[in-house]
C-alpha positions in Angstrom: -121.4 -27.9 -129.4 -122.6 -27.9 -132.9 -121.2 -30.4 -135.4 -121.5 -29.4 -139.3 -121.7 -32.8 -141.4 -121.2 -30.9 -144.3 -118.0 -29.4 -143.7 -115.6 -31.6 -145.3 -113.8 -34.3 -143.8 -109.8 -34.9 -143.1 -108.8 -38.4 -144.4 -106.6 -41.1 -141.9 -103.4 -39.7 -143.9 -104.5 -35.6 -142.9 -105.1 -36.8 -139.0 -102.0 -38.8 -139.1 -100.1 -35.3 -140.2 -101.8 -33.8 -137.7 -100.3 -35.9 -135.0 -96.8 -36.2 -136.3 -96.8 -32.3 -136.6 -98.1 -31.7 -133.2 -95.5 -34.3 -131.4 -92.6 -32.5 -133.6 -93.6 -29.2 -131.6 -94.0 -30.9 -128.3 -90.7 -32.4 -128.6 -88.9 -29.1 -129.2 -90.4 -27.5 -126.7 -87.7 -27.6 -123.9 -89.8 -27.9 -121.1 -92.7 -30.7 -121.6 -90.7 -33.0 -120.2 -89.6 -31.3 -116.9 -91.6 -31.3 -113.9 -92.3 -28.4 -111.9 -92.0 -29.6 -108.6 -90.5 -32.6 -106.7 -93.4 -34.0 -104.7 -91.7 -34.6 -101.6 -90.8 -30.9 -101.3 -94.6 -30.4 -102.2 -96.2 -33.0 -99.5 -93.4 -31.6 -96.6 -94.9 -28.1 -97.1 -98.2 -28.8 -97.5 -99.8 -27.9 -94.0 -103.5 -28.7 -92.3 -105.2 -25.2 -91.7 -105.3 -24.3 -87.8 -103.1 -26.8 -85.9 -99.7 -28.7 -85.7 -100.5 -32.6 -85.9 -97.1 -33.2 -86.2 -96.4 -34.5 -82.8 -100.2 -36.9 -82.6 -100.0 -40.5 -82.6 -102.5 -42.1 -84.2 -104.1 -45.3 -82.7 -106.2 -47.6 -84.3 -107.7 -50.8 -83.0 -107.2 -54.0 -85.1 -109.5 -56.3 -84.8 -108.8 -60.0 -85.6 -110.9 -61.4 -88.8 -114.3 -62.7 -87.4 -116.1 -65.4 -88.4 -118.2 -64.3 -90.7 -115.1 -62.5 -92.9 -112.7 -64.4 -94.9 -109.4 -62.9 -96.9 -109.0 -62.8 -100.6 -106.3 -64.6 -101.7 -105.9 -62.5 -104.6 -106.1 -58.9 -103.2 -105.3 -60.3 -99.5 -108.3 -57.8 -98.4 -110.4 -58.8 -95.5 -114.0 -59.1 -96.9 -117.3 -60.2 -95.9 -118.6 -63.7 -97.0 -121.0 -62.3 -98.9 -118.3 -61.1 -101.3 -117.2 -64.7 -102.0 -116.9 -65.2 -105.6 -115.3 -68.6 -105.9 -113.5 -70.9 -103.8 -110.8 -73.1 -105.4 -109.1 -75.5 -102.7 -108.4 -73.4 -99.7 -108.5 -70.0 -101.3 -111.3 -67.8 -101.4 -111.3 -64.7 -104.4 -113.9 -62.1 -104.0 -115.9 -60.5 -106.4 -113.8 -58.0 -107.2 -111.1 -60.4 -108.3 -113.0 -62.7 -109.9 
């Protein structure tokens, strides 16, 4: 988009005016503060294309932290060593939470 830097300029006090005006329309308008739809209603209808998956069970194998992982005691995510940032006592933070 083009920009004209000779086209004058509004002032603090103009943009401020601006705003006010814009939020005075906003607020009478009777519906910007509804929402359309509950999202409960929208995540029990929402369906997978092609089958039912109601009735699967999902299994997953959890495997214990290994010996070269430790836990962040800050985000309590199981990370590889090479993500420790700093160690202060017994805790260990990642880099992440660093």
């Amino acid at each position: 988009m083009a920009t004209d830097y000779d086209a004058p300029r509004k002032n603090d006090e103009e943009m401020n005016e601006d705003s006010i005006e814009e939020l005075k329309t906003r607020r009478n308008d009777k519906n910007s503060g509804k929402v359309d739809e509950d999202e409960v209603e929208a995540a029990e209808s929402f369906e997978l294309p092609g089958a039912d998956l109601s009735h699967e069970e999902l299994t997953v194998r959890v495997l214990p932290r290994q010996a070269h992982e430790f836990t962040c005691a800050s985000c309590f995510l199981v990370k590889a060593a090479s993500q420790i940032a700093e160690t202060r006592g017994n805790d260990s933070y990642c880099v992440d939470c660093v």
